[in-house]
N, C-alpha and C positions, 0 to 999 in steps of 0.2 A: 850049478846053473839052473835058472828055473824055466819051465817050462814058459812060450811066449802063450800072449792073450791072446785070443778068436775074436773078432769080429761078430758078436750075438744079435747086436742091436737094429745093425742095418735089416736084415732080412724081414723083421715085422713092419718093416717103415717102406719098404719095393714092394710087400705085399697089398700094403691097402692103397698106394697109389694105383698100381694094377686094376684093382677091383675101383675104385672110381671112374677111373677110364672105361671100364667095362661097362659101367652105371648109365654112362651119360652116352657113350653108343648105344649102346640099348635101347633108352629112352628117344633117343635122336631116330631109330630105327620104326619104333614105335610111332611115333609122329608123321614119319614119311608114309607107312603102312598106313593109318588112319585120313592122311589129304588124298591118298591113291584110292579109297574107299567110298570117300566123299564126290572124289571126282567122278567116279565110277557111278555112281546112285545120278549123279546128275546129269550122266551120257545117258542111263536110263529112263529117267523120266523126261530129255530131250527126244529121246525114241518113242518112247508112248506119243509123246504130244504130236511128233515128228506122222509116226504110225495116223493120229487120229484125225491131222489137215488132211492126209495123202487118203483115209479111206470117208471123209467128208468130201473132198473135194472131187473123188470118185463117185458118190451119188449126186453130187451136185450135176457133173457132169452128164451124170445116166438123165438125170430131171433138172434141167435148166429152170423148173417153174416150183423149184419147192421151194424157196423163200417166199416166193408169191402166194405160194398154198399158204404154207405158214402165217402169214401176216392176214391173210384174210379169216383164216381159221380161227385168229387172237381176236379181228374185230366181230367177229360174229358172235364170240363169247365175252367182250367189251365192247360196246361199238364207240364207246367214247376214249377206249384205250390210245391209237393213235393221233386222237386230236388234243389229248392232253400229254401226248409226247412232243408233239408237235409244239405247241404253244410253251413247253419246257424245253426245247432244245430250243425255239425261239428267244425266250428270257435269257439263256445262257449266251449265243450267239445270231444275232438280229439276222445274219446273212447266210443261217444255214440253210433257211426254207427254201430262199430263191438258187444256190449254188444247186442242192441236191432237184429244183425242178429242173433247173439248167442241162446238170449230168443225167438226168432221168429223158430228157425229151431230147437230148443228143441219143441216147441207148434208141430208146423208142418213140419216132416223132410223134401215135397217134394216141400213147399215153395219157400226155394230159388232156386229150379233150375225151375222151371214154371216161374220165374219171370225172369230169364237169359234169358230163351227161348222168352220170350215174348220182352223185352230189344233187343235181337238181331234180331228179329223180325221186329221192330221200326228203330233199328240203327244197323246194320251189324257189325260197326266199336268200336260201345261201348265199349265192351267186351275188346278188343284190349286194345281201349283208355286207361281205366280203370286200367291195366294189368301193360303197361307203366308208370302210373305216382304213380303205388303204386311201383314199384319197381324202379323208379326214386325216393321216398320218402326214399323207405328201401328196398336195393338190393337184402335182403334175404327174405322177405317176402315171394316169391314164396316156396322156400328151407323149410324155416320153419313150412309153411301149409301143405307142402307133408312129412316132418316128424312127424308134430302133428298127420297127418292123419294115417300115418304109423304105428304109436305107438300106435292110439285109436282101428286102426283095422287093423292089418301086412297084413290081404288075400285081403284090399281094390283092390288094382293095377292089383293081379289076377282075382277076380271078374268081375273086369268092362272089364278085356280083354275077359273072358268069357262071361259078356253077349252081349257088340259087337259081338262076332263072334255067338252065338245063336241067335242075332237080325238079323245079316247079312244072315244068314239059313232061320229064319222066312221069311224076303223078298224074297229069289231065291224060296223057297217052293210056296209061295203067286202069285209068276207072274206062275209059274206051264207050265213053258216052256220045250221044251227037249230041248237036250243034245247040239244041235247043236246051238239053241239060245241062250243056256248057256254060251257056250263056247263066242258068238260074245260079249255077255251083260252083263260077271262076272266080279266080282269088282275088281280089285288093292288088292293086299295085306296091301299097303302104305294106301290107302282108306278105310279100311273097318273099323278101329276105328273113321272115319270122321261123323257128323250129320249134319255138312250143308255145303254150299257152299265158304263160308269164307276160311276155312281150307283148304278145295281144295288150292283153289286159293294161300293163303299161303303159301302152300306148293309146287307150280310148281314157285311161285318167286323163294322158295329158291333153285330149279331146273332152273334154267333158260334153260339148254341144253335140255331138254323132252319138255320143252312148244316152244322154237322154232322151234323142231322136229313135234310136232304136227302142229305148225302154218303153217310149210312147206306142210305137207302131206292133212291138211285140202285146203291149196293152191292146190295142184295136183288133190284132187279128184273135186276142180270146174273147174279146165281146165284139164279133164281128156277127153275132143273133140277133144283137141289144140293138143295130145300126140304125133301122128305123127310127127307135126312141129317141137314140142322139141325138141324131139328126134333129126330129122333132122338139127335141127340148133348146136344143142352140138357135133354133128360129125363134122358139118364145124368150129365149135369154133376149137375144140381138132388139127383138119385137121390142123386150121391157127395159133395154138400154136406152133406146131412141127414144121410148115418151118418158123417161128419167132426163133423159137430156132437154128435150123440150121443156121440161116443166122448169127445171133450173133454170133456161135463157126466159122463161116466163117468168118466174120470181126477181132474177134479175132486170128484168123491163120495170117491174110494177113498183120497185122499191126506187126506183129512177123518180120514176110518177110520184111517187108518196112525196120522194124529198125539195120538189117543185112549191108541194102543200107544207110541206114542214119542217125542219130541219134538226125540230129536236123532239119528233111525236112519241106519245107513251109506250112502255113496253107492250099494251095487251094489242095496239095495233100491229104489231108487227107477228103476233099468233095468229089474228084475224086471219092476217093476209098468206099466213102459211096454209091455215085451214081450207080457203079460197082456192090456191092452188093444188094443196095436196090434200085432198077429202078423205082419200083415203089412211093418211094417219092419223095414230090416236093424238090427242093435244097433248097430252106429259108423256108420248113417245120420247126415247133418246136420239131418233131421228129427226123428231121436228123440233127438239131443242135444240138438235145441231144447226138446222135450218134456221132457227129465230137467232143463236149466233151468231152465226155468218152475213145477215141482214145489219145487226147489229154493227157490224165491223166494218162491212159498207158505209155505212152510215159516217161514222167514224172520217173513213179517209173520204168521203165526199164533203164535208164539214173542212178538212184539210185544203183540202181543194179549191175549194168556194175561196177560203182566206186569201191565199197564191195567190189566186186570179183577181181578188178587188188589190191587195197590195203590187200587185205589177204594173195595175192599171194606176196607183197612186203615184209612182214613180213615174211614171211616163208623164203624165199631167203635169206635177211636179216639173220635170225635165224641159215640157213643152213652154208651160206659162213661166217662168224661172220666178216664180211665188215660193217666199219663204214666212207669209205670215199664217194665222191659226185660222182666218174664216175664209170661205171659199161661196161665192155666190150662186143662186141658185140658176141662174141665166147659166154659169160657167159648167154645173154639173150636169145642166139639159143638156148643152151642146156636146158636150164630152162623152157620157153614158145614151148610147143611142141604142134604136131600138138591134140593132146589127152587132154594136157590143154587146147588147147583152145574152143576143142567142149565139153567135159565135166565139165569145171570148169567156163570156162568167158563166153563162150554162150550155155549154157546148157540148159538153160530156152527156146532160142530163136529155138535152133534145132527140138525140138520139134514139131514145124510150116515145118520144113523143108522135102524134098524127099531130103533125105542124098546118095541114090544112083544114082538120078539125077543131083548133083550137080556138076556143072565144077570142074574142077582144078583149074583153072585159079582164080575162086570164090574164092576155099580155102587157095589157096595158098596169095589173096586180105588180108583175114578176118584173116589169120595168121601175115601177116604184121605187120595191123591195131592193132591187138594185142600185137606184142612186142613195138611198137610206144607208145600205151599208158601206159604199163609196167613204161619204160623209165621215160614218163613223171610226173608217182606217185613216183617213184624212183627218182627223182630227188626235187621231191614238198613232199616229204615224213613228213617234219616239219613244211609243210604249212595248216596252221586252216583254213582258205579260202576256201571252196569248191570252189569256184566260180572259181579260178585260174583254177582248173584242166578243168572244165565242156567246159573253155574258149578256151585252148588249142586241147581239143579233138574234137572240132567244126571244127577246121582247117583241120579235118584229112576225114572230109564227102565227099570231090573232090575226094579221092579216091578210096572209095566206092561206090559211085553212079550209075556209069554204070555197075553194076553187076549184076548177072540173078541169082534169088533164087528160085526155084522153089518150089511150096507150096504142102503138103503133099495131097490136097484136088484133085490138079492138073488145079485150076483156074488159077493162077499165075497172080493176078492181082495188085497185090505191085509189079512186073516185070516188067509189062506193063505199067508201071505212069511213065510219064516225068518230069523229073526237068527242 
């Protein structure tokens, strides 16, 4: 019989299942030991961090004011650093500025006006700026914060007007002046809710007429040496206005007078007649050819004038006689152009310049002529659009005027005296 077979094979085949098992325990062991490690590192640096609120929040506590330090210490070394934090926390969220002034003046209500004061302090014009562009943003914003304010507290507006005027008290008590310095050195009514100099100012732009009034009076009291001379010179001014003035309602008389004589006289009479009045300018002065214009242009609307007055008087005629033919009798023009028409209606304007009780005969009985002549001639050019026609004809009629004496109400009679 033979010996039986052994089983050989199995045992190498138990052995390395074994050792895989082993493998992946291990590894699996390995893995837990490394997350227990991991974890560990991260309770530690939980602790550090944990450690570093708990020994900040310990000096925080010793000094409530070291953020405060800090923040100011930054702006002292940037001072534009928090306004361009500001303006970039703004871009990023439009409502941070007002939430954190919100939480900031719940913290401490007298926060933000120290820091206004301090702002304008630095920049006069900030406050302003500021003011500007949040109501260039949103029109009402102003509106809105004095109702908010109104609503959280109605006596705000009276308050603060009470304690200006107990502030304003405190200081007159303070300088402990009498009655008489009070009186030099007491505030404006307008003034006395003011706290700086800005508002002032402000407030005299939007006076313009008080701040030139002072600019004036602040002028008087440093030439308050000169006062005499002022004085002195403002009476020669006033002196040389009145006989400026006189001489102008004089030149205005005398060219009345001339145009009695003439209607259409040369240019060099009307220099004459400047020189007469005003001796003392030179004759191609810019003054006395302003003068000789102006005479000029008189002239002008008195020629205007003249036309009106005989076409008004054609219509009426016209109107009275109900004549539609072309000739008009001379019986008809006597009776109609009387010597009463002619100084109250066609030279009504010019009598006026005149000594009506110096006047010849001979003058009036000229200018009454003159007057039915040119009746005639708008009565006859009655459907003529032309002015030009009439103005052309009545030119022809100054040879008969011209040698006439008009005597001026003033008694110069210097449109008399002018030669053609």
């Amino acid at each position: 019989m033979g010996r039986p077979k052994s089983n050989t094979k199995s045992k190498p085949t138990q052995s390395c299942a074994e050792t895989a098992q082993s493998r992946r325990i291990n590894h699996a062991r390995k893995t837990i030991t490394r997350k227990d490690n991991e974890i560990n590192n991260d309770d530690d640096i939980s602790d550090e961090n944990d450690e570093s609120f708990l020994r900040n929040l310990s000096k925080d506590q010793q000094n409530p004011l070291r953020g405060r330090q800090e923040q100011e210490r930054d702006l002292q070394q940037n001072p534009l650093r928090g306004h361009q934090e500001q303006e970039r926390d703004l871009q990023q969220n439009p409502l941070c500025g007002r939430q954190e002034q919100e939480r900031d003046l719940q913290q401490n209500p007298l926060r933000g006006h120290q820091e206004q004061e301090r702002d304008l302090q630095q920049n006069p014009l900030r406050g302003r700026q500021e003011q500007e562009r949040d109501l260039q943003q949103n029109p009402l914003c102003g509106r809105q914060e004095q109702e908010r304010d109104l609503q959280q507290n109605p006596l705000r507006g009276r308050q603060d007007e009470i304690e200006n005027r107990e502030r304003v008290k405190r200081r007159r008590n303070e300088r402990g002046k009498d009655d008489d310095d009070d009186d030099n050195y007491s505030v404006p009514p307008q003034f006395e809710s003011m706290t700086n100099q800005l508002q002032i100012c402000n407030w005299l732009v939007k006076n313009p007429a008080i701040l030139q009034l002072a600019t004036q009076m602040l002028n008087m009291k440093d030439t308050s040496q000169l006062a005499p001379a002022v004085h002195a010179s403002s009476a020669s001014s006033a002196s040389s206005e009145h006989v400026n003035h006189e001489k102008y309602r004089l030149i205005d008389e005398e060219i009345k007078c001339l145009f009695l004589r003439s209607r259409f006289p040369p240019y060099h009479l009307f220099e004459k007649l400047v020189r007469k009045v005003f001796p003392e300018l030179e004759a191609y002065s810019s003054t006395a050819r302003s003068i000789v214009d102006r005479c000029r242009r008189s002239f002008s609307d008195y020629r205007y004038q003249l036309r009106v007055s005989i076409e008004e008087l054609v219509r009426e005629f016209q109107s009275k006689s109900e004549r539609r033919g072309t000739t008009v009798s001379e019986v008809e023009i006597n009776d109609f152009i009387s010597r009463d028409v002619v100084i109250k209606r066609i030279f009504n304007r010019y009598f006026t310049a005149v000594d009506v009780s110096e006047i010849p005969e001979i003058t009036m009985n000229k200018l009454i002529e003159f007057s039915k002549e040119c009746f005639n001639i708008a009565w006859e050019g009655r459907d003529e659009t032309n002015t030009r026609v009439f103005y052309d004809q009545i030119k022809t009629l100054d040879k008969n005027t011209e040698v006439l004496e008009i005597p001026s109400r003033s008694g110069r009679n210097f449109a008399s005296s002018l030669k053609f």
